[in-house]
C-alpha positions as CSV (number, residue, x, y, z in Angstrom):
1,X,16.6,-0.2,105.9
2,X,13.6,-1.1,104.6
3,X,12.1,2.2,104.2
4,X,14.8,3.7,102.3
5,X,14.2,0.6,99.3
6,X,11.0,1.7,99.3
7,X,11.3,4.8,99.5
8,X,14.2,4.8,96.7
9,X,12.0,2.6,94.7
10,X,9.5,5.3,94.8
11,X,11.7,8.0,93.9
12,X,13.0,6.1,90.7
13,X,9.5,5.6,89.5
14,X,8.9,9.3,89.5
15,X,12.2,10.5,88.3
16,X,11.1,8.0,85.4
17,X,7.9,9.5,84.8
18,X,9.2,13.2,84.9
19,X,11.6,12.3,82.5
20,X,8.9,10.2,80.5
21,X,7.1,13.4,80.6
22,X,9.5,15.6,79.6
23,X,10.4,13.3,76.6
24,X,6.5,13.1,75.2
25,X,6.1,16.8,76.0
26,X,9.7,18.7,75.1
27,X,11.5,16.7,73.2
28,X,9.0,14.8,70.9
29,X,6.7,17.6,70.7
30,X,6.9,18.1,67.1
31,X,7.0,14.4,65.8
32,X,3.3,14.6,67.8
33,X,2.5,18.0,66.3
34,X,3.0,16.4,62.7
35,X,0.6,13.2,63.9
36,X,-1.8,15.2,64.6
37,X,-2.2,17.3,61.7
38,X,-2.1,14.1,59.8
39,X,-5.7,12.3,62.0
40,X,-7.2,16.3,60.6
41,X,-6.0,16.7,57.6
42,X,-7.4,14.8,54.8
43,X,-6.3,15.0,50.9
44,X,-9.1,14.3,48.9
45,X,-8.4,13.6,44.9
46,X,-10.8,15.3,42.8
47,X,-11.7,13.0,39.5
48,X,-11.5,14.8,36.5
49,X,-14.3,15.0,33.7
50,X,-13.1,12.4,30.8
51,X,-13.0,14.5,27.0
52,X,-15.2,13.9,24.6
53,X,-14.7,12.7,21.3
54,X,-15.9,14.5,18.2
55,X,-15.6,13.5,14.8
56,X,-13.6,16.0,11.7
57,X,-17.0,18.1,11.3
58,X,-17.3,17.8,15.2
59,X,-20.3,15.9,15.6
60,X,-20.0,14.4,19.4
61,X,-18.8,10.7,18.9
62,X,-18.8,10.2,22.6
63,X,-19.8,12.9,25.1
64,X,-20.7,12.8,29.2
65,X,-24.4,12.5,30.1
66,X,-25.2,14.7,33.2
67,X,-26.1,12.8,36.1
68,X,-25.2,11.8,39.9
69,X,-24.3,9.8,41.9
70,X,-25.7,8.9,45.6
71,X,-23.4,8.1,48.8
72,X,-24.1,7.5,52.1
73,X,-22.1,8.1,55.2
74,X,-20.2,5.1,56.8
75,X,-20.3,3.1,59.8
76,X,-24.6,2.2,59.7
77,X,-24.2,-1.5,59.1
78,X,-24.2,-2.0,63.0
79,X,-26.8,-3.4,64.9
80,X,-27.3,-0.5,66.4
81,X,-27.4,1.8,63.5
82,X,-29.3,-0.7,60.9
83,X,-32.3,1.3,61.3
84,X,-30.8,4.1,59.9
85,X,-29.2,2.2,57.0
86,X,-32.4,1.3,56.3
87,X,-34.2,4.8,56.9
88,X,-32.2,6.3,54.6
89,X,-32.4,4.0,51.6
90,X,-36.0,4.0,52.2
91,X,-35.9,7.2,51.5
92,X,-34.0,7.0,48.6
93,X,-36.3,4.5,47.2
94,X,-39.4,6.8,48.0
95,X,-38.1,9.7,45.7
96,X,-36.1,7.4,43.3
97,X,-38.4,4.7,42.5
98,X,-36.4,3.0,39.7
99,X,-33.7,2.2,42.7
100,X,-33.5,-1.0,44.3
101,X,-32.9,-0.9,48.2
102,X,-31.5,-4.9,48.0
103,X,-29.5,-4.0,45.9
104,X,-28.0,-0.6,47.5
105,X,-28.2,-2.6,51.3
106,X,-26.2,-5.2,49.3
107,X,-23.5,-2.9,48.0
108,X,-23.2,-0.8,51.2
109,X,-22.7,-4.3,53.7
110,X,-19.6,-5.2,51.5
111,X,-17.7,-1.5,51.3
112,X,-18.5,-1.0,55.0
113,X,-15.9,-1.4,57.7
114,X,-14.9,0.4,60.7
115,X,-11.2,1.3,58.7
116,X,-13.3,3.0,56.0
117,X,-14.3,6.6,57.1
118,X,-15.4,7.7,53.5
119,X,-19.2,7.9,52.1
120,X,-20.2,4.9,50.4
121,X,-21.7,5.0,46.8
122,X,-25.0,3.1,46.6
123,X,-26.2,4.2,43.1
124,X,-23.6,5.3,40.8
125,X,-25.9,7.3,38.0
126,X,-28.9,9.0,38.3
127,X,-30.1,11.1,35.4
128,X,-30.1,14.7,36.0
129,X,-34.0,14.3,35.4
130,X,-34.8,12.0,37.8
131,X,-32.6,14.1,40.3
132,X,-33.6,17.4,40.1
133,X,-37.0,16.7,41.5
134,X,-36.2,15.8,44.6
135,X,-32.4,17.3,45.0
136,X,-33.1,19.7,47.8
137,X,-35.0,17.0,50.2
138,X,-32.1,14.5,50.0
139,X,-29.5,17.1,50.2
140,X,-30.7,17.9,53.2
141,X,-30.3,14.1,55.1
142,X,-26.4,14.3,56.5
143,X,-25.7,10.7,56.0
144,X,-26.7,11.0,52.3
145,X,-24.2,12.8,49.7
146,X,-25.3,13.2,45.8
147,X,-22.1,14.1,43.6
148,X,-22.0,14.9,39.8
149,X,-21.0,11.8,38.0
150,X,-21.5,12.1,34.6
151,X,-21.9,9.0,32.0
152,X,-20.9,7.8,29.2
153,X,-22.9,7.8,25.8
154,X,-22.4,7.1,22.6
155,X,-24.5,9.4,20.8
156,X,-24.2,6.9,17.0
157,X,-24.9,3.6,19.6
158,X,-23.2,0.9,16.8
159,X,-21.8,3.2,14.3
160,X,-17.9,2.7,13.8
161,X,-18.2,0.9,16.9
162,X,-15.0,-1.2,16.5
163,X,-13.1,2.4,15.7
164,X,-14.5,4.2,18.9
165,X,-14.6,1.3,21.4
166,X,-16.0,1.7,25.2
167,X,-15.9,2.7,28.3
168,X,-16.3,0.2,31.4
169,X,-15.8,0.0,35.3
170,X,-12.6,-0.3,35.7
171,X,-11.2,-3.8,37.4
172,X,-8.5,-3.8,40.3
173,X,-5.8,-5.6,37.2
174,X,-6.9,-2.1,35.8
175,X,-6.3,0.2,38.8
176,X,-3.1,-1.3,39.6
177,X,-1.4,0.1,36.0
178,X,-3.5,3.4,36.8
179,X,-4.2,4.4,40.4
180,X,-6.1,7.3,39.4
181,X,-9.0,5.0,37.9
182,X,-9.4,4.4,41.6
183,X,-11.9,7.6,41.5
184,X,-12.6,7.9,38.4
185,X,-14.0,4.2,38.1
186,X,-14.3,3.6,34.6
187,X,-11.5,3.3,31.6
188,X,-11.2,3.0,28.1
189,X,-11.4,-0.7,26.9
190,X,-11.2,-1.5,23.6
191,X,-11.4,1.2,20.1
192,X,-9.9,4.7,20.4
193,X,-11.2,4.6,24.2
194,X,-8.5,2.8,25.1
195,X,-6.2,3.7,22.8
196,X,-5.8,7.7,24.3
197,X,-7.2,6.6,27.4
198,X,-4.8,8.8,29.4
199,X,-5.1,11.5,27.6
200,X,-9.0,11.2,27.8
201,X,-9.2,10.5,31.4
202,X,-7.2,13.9,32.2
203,X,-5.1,14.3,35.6
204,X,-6.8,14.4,39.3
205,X,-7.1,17.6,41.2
206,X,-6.5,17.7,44.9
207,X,-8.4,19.4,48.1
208,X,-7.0,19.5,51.5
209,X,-9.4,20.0,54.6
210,X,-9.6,19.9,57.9
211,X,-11.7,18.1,59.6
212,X,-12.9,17.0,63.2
213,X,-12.7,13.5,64.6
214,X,-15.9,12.8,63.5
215,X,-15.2,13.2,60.0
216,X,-16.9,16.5,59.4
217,X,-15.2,19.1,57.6
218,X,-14.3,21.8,59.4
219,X,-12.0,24.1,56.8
220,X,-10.9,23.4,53.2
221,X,-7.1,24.5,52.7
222,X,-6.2,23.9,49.2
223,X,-7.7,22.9,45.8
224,X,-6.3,22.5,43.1
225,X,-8.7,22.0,40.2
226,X,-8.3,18.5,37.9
227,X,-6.9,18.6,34.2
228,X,-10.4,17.8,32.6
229,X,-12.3,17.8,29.2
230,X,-10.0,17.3,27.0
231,X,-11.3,16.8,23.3
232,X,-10.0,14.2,20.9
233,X,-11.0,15.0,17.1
234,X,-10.9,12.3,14.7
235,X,-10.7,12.4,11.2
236,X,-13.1,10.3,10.8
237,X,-16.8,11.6,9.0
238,X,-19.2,9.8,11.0
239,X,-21.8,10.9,8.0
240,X,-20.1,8.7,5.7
241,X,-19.6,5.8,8.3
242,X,-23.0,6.1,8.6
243,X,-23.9,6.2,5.6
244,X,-21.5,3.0,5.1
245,X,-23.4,1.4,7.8
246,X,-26.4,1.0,6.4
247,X,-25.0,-0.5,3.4
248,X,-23.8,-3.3,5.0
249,X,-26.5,-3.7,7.2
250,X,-26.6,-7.5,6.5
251,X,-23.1,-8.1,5.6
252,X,-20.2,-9.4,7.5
253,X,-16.5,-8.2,6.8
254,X,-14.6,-4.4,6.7
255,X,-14.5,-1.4,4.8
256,X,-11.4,1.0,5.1
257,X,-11.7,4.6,3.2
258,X,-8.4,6.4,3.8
259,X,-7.2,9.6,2.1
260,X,-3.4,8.8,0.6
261,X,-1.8,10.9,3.6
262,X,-3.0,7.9,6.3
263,X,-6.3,10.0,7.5
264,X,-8.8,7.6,8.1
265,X,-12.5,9.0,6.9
266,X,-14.3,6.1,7.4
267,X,-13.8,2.3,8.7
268,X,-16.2,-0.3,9.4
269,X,-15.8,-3.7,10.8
270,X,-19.3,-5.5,10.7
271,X,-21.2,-6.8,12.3
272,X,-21.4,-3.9,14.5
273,X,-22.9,-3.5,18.6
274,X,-24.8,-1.1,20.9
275,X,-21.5,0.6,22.7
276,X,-24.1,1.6,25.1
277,X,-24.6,-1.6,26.2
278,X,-20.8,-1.8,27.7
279,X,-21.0,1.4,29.5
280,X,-22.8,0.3,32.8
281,X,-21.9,-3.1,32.4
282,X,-23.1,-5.9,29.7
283,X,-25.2,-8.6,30.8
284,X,-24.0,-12.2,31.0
285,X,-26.9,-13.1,28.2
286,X,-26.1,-10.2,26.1
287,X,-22.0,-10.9,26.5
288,X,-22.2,-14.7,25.6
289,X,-24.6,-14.2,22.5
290,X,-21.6,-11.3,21.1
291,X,-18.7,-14.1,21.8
292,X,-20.7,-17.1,20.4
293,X,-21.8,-15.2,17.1
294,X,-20.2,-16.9,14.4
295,X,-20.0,-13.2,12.2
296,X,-17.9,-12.2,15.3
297,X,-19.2,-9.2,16.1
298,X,-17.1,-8.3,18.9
299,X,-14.0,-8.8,16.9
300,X,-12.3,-6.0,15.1
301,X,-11.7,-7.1,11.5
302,X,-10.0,-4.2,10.4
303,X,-7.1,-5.0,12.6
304,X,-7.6,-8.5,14.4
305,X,-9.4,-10.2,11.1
306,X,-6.7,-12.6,10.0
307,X,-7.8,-13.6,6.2
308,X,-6.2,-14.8,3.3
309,X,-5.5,-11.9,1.4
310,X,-6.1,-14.0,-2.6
311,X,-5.6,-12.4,-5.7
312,X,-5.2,-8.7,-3.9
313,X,-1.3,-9.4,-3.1
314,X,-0.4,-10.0,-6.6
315,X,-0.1,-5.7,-7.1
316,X,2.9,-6.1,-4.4
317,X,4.3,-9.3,-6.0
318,X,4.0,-8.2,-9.3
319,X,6.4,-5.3,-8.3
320,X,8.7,-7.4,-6.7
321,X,8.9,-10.2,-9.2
322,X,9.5,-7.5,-12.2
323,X,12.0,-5.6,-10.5
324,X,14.0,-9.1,-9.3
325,X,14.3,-12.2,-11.2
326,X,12.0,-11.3,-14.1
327,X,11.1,-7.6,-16.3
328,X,7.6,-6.3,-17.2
329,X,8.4,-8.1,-20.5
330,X,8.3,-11.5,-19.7
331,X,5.2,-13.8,-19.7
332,X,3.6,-16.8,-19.6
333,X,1.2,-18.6,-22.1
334,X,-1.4,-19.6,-19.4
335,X,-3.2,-22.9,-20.4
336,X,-5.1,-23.2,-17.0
337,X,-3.1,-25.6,-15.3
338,X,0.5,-26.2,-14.5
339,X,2.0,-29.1,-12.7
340,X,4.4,-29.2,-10.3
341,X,5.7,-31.9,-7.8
342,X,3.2,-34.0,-9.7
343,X,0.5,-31.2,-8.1
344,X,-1.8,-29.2,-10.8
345,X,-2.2,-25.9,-9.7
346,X,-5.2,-24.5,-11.6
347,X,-5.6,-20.9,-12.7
348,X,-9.0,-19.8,-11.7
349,X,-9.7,-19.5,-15.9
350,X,-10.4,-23.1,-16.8
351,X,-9.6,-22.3,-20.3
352,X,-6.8,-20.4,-19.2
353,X,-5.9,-16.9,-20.5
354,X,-2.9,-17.3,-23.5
355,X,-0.1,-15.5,-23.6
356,X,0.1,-13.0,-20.4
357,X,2.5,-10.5,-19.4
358,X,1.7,-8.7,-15.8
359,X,-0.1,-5.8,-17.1
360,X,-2.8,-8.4,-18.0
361,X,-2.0,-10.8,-15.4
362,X,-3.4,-8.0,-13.0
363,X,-5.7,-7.2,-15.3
364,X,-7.8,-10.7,-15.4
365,X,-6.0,-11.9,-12.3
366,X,-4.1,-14.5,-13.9
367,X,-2.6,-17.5,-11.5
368,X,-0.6,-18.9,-13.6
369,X,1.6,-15.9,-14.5
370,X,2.1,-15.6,-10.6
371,X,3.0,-19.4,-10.2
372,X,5.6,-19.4,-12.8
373,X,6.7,-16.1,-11.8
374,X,6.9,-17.1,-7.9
375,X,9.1,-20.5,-9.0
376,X,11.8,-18.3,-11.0
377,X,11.9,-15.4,-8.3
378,X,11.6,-17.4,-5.0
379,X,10.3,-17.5,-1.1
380,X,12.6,-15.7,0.4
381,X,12.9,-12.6,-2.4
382,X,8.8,-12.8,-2.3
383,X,8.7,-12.8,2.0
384,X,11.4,-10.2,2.0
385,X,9.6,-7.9,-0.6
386,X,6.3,-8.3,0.9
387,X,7.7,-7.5,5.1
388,X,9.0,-4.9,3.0
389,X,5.8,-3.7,2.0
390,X,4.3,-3.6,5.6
391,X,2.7,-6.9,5.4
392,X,3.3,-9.3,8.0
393,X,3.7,-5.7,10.4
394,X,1.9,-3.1,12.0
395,X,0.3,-0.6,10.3
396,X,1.1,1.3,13.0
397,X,-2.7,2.4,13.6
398,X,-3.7,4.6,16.1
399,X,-6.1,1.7,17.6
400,X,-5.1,-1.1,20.5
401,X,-3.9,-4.9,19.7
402,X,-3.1,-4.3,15.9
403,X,-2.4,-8.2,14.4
404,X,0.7,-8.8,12.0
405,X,-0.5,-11.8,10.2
406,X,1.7,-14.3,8.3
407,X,3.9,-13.3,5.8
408,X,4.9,-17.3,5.1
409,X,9.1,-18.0,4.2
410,X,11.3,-20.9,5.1
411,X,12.7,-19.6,8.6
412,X,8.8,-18.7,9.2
413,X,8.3,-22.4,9.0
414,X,10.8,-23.6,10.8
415,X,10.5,-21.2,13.4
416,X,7.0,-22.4,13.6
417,X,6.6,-26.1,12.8
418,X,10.1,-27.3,12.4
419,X,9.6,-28.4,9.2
420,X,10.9,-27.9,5.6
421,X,9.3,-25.5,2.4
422,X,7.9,-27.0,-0.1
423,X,7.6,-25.3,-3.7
424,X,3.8,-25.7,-3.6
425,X,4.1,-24.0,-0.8
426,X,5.6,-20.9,-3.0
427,X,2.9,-21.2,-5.3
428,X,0.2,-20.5,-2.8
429,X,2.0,-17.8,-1.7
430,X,1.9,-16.1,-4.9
431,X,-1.7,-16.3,-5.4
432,X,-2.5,-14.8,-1.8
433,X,-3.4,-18.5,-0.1
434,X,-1.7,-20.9,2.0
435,X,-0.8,-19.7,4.7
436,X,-0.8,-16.1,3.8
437,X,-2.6,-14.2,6.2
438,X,-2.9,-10.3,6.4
439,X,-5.7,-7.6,8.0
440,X,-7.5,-5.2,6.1
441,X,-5.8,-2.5,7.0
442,X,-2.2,-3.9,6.3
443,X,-4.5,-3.9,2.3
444,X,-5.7,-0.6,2.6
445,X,-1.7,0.1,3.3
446,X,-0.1,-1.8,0.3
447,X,-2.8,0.5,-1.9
448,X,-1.6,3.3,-0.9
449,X,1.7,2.5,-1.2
450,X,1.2,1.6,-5.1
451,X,-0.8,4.8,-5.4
452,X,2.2,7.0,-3.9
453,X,5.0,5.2,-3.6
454,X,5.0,6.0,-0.1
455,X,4.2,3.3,3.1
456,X,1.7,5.4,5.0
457,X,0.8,4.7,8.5
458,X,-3.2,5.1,9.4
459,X,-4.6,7.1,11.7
460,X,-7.5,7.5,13.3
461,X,-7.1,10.8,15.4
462,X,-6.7,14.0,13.5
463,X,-6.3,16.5,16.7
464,X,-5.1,15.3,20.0
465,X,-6.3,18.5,22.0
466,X,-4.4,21.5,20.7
467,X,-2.0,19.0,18.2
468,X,-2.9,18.4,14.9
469,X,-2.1,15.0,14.2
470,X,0.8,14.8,10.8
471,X,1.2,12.2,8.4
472,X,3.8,9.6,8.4
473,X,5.2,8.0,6.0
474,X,8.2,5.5,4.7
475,X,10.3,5.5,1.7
476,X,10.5,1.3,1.1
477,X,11.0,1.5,-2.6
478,X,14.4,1.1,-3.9
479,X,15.1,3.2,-7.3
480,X,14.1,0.0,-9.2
481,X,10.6,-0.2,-8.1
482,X,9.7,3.5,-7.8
483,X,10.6,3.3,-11.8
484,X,8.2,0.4,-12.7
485,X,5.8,1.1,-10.0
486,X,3.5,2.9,-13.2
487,X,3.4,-0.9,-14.5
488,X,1.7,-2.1,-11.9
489,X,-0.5,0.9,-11.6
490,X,-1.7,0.7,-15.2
491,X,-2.6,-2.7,-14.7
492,X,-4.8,-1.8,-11.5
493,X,-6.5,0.8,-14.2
494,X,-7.4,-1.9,-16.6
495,X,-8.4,-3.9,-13.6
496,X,-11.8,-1.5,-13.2
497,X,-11.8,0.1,-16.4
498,X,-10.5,-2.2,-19.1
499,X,-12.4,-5.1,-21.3
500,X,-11.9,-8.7,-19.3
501,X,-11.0,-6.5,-16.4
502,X,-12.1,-8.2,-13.1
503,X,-13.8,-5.1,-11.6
504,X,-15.2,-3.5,-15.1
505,X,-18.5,-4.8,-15.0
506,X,-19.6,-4.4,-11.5
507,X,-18.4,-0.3,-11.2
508,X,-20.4,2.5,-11.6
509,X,-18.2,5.6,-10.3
510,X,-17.8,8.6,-12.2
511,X,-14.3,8.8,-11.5
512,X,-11.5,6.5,-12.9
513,X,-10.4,4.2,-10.4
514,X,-7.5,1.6,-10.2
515,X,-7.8,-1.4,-7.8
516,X,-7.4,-5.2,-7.6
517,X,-10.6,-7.7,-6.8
518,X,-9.2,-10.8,-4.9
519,X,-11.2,-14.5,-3.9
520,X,-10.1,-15.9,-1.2
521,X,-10.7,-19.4,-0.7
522,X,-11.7,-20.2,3.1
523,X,-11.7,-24.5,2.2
524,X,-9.5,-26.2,-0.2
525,X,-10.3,-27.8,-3.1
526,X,-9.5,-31.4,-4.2
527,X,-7.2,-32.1,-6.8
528,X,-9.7,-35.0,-7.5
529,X,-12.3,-32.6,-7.6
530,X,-12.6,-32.2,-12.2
531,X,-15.1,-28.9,-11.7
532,X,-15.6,-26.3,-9.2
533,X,-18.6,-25.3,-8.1
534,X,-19.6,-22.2,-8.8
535,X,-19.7,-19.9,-5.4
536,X,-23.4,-19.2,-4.8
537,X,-23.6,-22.9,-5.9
538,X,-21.7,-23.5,-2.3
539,X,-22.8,-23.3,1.8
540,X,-22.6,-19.9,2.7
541,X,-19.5,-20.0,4.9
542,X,-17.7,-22.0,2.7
543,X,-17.7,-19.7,0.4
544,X,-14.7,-17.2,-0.6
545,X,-14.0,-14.0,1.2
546,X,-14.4,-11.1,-1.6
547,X,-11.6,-8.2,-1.9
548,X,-11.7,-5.1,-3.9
549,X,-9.3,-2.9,-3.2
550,X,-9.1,0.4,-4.8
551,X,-7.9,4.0,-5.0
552,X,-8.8,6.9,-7.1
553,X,-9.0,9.1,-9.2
554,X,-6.8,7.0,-11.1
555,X,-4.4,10.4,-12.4
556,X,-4.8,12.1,-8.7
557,X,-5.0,9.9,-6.0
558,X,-6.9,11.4,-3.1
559,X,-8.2,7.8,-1.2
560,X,-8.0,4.4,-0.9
561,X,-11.4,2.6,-0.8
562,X,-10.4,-1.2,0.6
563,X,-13.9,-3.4,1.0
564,X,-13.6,-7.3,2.2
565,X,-17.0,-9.1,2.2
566,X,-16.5,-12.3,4.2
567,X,-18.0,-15.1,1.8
568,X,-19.2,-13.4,-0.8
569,X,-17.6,-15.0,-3.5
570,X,-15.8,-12.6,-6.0
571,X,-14.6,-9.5,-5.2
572,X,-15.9,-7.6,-8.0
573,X,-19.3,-9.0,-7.9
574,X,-19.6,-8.7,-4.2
575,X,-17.5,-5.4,-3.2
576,X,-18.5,-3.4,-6.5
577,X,-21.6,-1.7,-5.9
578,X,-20.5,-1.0,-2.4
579,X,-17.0,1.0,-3.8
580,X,-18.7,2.5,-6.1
581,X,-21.2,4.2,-3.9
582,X,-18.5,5.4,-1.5
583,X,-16.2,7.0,-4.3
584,X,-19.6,8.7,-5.7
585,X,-20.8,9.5,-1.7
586,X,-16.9,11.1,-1.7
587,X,-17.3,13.1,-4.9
588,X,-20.7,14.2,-3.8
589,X,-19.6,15.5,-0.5
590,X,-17.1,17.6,-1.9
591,X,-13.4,15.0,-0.2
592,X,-12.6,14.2,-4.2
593,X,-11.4,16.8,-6.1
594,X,-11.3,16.1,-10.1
């Protein structure tokens, strides 16, 4: 009896195993057949050459350097294998001299694992010079790889480097929102870099090999090549931003040339920086000194430069306040002060300027007109108008982050402080202070919109591969306004070419321009305070920020010139020479046509 257990026992153990068998090798014989084409079949991603950028006259703005990079294979970071680690970068070192092996050793030790069965990169750019040399000996090593890898340069280093921006390495918060910049390895991160990054970086290709269980390739099966070198023309003349550049070498603030259709030829935000410095990866030195820099280099002004926008608003609120409340026929006899709420509110002309309509309120700038005005057409007409307008919005420019400002109202201040409007608070408005706030660009905007009577929106690209890039614009005016607009534009022409106009004496174009100068205060004054000092009688920064906004020629406008110098006092004085060289640098180069 006891024989037959066992010998039962044995019998169901090898019925089990047969059928075991059977299962593994019949029945399951494909799910195993697909497993193993998966351990020797490997999809690699091929990364795709990012485009260059070229300016209107394509002159590179940012192009790829030829270079390499250096891998070696994985799984040397044993005991047992160290001494080939080391061998190997050795040898790297030996034929590269400007490499540093600690560095490399370092680099490889934290990539290497026994999960990873890819090469490792140990240098990530080596110049096509410095490889060339000595290609053929390292190709020849099998645990060392050298791959094309091209670099980033920026041919104009500072140059409209707010406009173009950067490229970087690309952090893991980075590769998350774009899995492809997992081989690529760097991304756009600030300027027009980031802004068409996508379109820059281009679209992976893909290769499918076999390969043995050592990791050697044995047969490629498929490629597909990447989507690659895609070109991005700007309308911008990097001659002219140049030439821009250098005239405001030691000046801090933003210059915006636009042609009337939104093309931008030329924009500045200064101080400017090396973009080269960002592409490999800024130093902690170098970083901190660009942050701490009061001039805030690092920030773009012409889109993130909040400033009081002064006496350069009243062309939009002198549109709304004659075609609301008032008419281009009433005025005010300005006696250089005017009390309200037992406040004097003092127009910048101690003496004041007499009897003043709003052709010569724009004309010689005067604050009192726009108090009085502002108290009989009110906050909310004067917020709505100026939204309206495209302050206190996007420009809608082709760049990242664009600011909004502060167009200030009642509902603004409750939403913001919980707490009531006060009518002083009207009257700063109307004179561009307070807490009035706008960018240069959301300027540059409003002027074209008194020029045309259309609400443009910027941009910085002009062909976007094989797409030209069209102008867009609004229609904001009601029937009202796009009558009296010429008001307002007549005043802008006395503004620069008129007697007591604020701009007259400090132009020099030979074309007629309109435009509006603007000084706006950065510290407020006392009412104790009986006389002002004069602005190069004050500190530096506590001196007013300096508008002159312009377009031209005055009969056919062609572009908008908008200049901010941060402290320098009035507009005309400070922004003049500068606006008129760029309208003359325009004519000269053939953009103006009289």
């Amino acid at each position: 009896m006891r024989l037959k257990i066992i010998l039962l026992i044995f019998a169901v153990a090898w019925i089990s195993l047969i059928v075991r068998v059977f299962y593994l090798a019949i029945q399951h014989n494909e799910y195993y057949e697909d497993l193993s084409d998966k351990n020797t079949i490997k999809t690699e991603l091929i990364s795709p050459v990012r485009g260059e950028i070229l300016d209107r006259n394509n002159n590179p703005v940012a192009i790829n350097k030829l270079g390499f990079k250096i891998e070696i294979a994985p799984h040397l970071s044993s005991e047992k294998n160290m001494p080939i680690l080391d061998d190997e970068l050795d040898t790297l070192v030996k034929y590269i001299p400007s490499l540093d092996k600690e560095k490399m050793k370092k680099e490889y030790m934290k990539q290497d694992s026994y999960y990873n069965q890819n090469y490792i990169e140990v240098a990530s750019f080596i110049s096509y010079k410095d490889i060339m040399p000595v290609y053929s000996i390292l190709n020849l090593r099998d645990n060392i790889h050298i791959i094309s890898s091209p670099k980033r340069f920026y041919p104009y280093n500072d140059t409209a480097s707010h406009i173009i921006g950067y490229v970087s390495n690309a952090n893991q918060n980075d590769i998350d929102r774009d899995p492809l910049l997992s081989i690529i390895g760097s991304v756009g991160k600030n300027g027009i870099e980031r802004y068409y990054n996508t379109f820059l970086e281009g679209e992976a290709g893909e290769r499918k090999v076999k390969v043995s269980a050592k990791n050697e390739e044995i047969q490629e099966l498929y490629h597909k090549n990447p989507i690659e070198n895609r070109k991005l023309i700007l309308s911008i003349d990097m001659n002219l931003q140049k030439y821009i550049s250098d005239m405001f070498k030691n000046e801090s603030g933003a210059v915006i040339v636009m042609d009337v259709n939104g093309s931008v030829l030329a924009a500045g935000s200064f101080p400017e920086y090396d973009l080269n410095t960002f592409v490999s990866g800024i130093s902690t030195e170098r970083w901190k000194q660009l942050i701490e820099d009061i001039d805030a280099p690092f920030t773009n002004k012409l889109i993130n430069g909040l400033y009081p926008p002064g006496s350069v608003v009243k062309i939009g609120l002198g549109l709304i306040f004659i075609t609301t409340a008032l008419n281009e026929r009433w005025g005010v006899n300005c006696t250089g002060s005017y009390i309200v709420s037992n406040r004097n509110f003092r127009c910048w002309k101690k003496e004041g300027h007499g009897r003043t309509d709003i052709r010569k309120a724009i004309r010689e700038s005067c604050d009192d007109y726009f108090y009085k005005a502002s108290v009989n057409t009110g906050i909310e007409t004067m917020s709505k108008g100026m939204l309206r307008y495209g302050l206190g919005e996007k420009t809608g420019i082709d760049l990242p982050n664009e600011f909004i400002g502060t167009v200030p109202s009642r509902e603004w201040k409750r939403k913001k402080y919980n707490q009531p409007w006060y009518i002083g608070e009207t009257l700063n408005t109307a004179i561009g202070q307070g807490d009035f706030l706008v960018t240069p660009m959301q300027v540059a905007q409003l002027t074209a919109l008194i020029a045309t009577g259309k609400l443009v929106t910027p941009h910085i690209a002009k062909k976007i591969g094989n797409k030209e890039v069209k102008p867009v614009f609004k229609d904001v005016l009601n029937e009202i306004e796009k009558k009296k607009i010429n008001i307002i534009r007549q005043g802008m022409y006395d503004v620069c070419n008129a007697d007591h106009g604020t701009a007259t004496p400090f132009l020099h174009t030979k074309i007629r321009l309109a435009g509006k100068t603007g000084t706006a205060q950065v510290v407020g004054i006392s009412q104790e305070t009986k006389k002002r000092l004069q602005e190069h009688e004050m500190k530096y920064y506590t001196r007013s920020h300096a508008w002159l906004t312009t377009y031209g020629p005055y009969k056919n406008p062609q572009y908008v010139v908008t200049v901010l110098v941060e402290h320098g006092g009035h507009g005309g004085h400070a922004a003049g020479d500068i606006v008129s060289k760029i309208y003359n640098k325009l004519l000269q180069d053939g953009y103006i046509k009289k």
